[in-house]
N, CA, C and O atoms as CSV, one atom per row, in Angstrom:
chain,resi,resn,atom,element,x,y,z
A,1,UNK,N,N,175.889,112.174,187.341
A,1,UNK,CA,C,174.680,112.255,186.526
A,1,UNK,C,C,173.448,112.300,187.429
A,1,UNK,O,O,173.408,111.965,188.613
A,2,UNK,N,N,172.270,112.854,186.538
A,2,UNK,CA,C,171.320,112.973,187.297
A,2,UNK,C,C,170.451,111.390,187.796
A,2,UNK,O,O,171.080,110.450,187.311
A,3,UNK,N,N,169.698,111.091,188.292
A,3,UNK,CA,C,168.828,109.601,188.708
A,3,UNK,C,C,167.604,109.957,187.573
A,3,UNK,O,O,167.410,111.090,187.132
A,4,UNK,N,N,166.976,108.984,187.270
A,4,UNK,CA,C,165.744,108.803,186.305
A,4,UNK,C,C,164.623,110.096,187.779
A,4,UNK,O,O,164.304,111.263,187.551
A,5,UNK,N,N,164.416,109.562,188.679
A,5,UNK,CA,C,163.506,110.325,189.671
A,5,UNK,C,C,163.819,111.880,189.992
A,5,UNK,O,O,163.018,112.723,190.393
A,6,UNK,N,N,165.339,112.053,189.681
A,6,UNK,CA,C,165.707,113.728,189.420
A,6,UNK,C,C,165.111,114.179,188.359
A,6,UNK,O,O,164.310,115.108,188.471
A,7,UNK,N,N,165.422,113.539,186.985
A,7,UNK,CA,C,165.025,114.279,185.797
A,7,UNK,C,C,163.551,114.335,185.655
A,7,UNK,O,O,163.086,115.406,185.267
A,8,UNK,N,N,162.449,113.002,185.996
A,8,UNK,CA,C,161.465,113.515,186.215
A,8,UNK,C,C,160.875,114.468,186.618
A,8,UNK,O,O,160.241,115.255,185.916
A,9,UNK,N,N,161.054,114.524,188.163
A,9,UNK,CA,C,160.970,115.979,189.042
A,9,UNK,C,C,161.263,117.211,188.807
A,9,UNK,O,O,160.550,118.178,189.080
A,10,UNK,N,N,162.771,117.234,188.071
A,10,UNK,CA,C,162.465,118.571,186.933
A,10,UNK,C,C,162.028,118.844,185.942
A,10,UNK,O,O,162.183,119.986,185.511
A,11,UNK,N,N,161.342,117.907,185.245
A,11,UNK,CA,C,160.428,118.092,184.458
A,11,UNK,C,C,159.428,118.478,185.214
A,11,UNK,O,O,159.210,119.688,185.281
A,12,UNK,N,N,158.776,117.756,185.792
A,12,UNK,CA,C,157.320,118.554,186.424
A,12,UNK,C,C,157.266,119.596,186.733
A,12,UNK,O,O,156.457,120.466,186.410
A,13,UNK,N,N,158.758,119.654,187.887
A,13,UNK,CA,C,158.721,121.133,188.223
A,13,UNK,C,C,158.799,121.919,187.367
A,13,UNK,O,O,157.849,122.697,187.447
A,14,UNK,N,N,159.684,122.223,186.266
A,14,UNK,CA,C,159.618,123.222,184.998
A,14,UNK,C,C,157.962,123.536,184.350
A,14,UNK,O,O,157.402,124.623,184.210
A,15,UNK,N,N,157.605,122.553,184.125
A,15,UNK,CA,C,156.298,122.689,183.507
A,15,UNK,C,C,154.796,123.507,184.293
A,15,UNK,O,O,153.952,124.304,183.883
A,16,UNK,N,N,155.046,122.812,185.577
A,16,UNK,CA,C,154.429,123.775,186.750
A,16,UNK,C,C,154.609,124.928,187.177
A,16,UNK,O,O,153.688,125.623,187.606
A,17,UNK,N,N,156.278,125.436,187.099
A,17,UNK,CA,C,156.630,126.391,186.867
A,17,UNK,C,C,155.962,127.216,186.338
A,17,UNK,O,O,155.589,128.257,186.879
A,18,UNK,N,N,155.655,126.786,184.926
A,18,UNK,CA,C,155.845,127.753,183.595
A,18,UNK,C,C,154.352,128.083,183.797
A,18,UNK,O,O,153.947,129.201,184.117
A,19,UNK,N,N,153.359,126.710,183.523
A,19,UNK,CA,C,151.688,127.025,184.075
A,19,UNK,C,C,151.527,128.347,185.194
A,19,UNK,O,O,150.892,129.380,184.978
A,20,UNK,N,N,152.431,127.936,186.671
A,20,UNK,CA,C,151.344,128.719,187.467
A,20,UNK,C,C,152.047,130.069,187.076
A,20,UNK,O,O,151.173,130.933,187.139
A,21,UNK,N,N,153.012,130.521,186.774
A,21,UNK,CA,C,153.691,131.911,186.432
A,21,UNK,C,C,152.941,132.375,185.005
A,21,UNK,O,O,152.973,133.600,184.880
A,22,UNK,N,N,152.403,131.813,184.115
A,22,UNK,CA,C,151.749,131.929,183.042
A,22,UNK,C,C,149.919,132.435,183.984
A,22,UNK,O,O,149.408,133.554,183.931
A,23,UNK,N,N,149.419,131.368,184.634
A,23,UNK,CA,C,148.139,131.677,185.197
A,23,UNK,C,C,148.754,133.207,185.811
A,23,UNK,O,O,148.474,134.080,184.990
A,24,UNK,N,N,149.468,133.750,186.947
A,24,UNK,CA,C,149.634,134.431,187.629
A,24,UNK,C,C,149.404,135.996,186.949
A,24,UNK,O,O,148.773,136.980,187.335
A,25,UNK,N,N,150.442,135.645,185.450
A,25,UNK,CA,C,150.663,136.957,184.346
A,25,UNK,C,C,149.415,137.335,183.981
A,25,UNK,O,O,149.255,138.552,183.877
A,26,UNK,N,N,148.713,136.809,183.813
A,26,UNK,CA,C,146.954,136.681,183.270
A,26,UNK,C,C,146.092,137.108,184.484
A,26,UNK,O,O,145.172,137.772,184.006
A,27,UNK,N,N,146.006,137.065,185.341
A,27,UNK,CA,C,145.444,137.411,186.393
A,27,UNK,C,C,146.012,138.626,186.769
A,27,UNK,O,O,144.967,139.228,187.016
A,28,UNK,N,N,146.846,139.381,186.980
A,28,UNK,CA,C,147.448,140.843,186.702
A,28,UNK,C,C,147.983,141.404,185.830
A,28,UNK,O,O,148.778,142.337,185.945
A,29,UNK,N,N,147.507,140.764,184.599
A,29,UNK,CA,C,147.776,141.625,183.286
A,29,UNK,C,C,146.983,143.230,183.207
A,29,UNK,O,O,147.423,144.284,182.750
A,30,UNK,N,N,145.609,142.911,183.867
A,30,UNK,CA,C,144.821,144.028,184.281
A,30,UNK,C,C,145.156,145.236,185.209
A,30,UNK,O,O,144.640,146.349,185.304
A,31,UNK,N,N,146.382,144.533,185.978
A,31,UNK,CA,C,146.751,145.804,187.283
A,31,UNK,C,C,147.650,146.478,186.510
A,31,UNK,O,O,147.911,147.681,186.548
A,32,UNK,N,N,148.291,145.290,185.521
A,32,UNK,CA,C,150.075,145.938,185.465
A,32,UNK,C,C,150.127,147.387,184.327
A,32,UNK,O,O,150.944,148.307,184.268
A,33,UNK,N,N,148.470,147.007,183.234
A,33,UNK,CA,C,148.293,147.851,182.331
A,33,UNK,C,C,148.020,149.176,183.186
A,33,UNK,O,O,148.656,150.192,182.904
A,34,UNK,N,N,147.213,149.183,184.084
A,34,UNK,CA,C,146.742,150.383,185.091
A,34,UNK,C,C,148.006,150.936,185.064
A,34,UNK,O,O,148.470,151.834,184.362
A,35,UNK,N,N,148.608,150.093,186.151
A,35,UNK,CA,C,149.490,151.200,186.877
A,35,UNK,C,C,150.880,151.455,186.515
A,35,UNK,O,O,151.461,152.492,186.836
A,36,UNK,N,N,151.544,150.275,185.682
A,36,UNK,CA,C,153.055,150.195,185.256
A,36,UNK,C,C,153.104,150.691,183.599
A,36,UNK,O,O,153.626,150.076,182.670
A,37,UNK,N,N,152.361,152.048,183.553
A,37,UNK,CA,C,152.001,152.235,181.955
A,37,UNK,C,C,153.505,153.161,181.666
A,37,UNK,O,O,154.169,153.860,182.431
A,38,UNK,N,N,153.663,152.850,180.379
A,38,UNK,CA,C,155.358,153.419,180.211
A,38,UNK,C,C,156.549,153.195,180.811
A,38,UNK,O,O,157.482,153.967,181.031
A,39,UNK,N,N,156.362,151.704,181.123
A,39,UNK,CA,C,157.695,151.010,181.483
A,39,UNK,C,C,158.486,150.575,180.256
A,39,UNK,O,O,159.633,150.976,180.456
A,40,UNK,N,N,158.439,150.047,179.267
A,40,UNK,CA,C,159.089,150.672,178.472
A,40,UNK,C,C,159.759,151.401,177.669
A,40,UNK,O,O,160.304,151.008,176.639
A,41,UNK,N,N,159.751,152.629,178.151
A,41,UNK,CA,C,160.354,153.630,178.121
A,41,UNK,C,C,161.871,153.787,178.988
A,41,UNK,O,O,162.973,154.126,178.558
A,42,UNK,N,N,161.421,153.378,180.431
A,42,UNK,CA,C,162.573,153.241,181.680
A,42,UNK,C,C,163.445,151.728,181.343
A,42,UNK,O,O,164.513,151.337,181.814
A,43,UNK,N,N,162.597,151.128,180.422
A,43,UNK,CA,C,163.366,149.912,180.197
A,43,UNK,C,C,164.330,150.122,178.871
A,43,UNK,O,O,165.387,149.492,178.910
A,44,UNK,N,N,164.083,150.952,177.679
A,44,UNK,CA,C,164.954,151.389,176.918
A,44,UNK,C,C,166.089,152.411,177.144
A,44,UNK,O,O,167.120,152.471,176.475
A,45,UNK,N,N,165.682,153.382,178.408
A,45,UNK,CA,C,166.625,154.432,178.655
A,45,UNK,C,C,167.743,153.617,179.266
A,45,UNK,O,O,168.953,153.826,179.184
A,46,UNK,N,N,166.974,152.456,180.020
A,46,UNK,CA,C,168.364,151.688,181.189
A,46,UNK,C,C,169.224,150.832,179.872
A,46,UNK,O,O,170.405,150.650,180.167
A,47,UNK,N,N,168.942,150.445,178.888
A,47,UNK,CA,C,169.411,149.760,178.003
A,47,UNK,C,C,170.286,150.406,177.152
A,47,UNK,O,O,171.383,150.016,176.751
A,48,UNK,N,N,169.706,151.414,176.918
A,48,UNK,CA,C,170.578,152.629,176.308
A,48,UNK,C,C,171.960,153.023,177.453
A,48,UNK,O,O,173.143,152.976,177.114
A,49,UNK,N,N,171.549,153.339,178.603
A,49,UNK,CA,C,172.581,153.840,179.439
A,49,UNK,C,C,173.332,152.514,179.906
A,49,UNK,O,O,174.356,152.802,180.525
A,50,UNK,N,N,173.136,151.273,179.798
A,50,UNK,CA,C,174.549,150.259,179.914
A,50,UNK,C,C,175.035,150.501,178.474
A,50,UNK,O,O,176.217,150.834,178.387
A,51,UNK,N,N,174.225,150.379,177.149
A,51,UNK,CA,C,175.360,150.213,176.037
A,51,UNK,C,C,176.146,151.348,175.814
A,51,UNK,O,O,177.334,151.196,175.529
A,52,UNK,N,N,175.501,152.814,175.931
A,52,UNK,CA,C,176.512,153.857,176.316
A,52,UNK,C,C,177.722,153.272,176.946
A,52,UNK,O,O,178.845,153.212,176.446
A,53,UNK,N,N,177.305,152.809,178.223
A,53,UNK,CA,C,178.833,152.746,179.502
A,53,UNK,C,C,179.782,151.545,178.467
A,53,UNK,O,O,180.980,151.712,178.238
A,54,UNK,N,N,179.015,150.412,177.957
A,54,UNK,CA,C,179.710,149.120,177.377
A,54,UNK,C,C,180.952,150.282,176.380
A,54,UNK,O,O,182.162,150.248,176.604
A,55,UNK,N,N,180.435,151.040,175.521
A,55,UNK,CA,C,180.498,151.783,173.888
A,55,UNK,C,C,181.809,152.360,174.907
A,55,UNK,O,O,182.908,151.856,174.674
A,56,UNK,N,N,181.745,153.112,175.716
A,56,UNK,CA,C,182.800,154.100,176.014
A,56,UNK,C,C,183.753,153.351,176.828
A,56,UNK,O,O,184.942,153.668,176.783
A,57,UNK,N,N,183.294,152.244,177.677
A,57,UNK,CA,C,184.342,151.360,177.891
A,57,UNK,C,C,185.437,150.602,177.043
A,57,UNK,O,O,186.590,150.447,177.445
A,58,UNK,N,N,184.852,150.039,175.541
A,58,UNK,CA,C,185.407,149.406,173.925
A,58,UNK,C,C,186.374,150.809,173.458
A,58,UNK,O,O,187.438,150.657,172.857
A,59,UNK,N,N,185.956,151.864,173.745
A,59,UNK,CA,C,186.154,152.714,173.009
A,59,UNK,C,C,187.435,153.153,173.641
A,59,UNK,O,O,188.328,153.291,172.805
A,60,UNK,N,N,187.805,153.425,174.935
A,60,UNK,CA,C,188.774,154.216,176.037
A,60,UNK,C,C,189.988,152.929,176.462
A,60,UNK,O,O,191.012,153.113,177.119
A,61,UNK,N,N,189.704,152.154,176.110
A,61,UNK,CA,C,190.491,150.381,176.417
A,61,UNK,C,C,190.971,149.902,175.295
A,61,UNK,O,O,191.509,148.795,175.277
């Protein structure tokens, strides 16, 4: 099991975590709109092309 001073510590750490990665997203929310415009697009085609491979793998097995 974990010690009372482990589970603390991951608590903090999680929570600090989450803050400075939350501050970070916000502070280049401005670049990412610039320059990463229509990534969703490359993110549905890649999603599409594993469930294709999953579909024909279920399908041939």
């Amino acid at each position: 099991m974990f010690s009372k001073g482990q589970i603390i510590f991951a608590i903090v750490f999680a929570i600090s975590f989450v803050i400075i990665v939350t501050i970070a997203y916000r502070k280049d929310s401005k670049i990412h709109k610039k320059y990463y415009r229509g990534n969703l697009w490359v993110l549905l085609a890649f999603v599409s092309f594993i469930g294709l491979i999953a579909m024909i793998k279920f399908i041939f097995t």
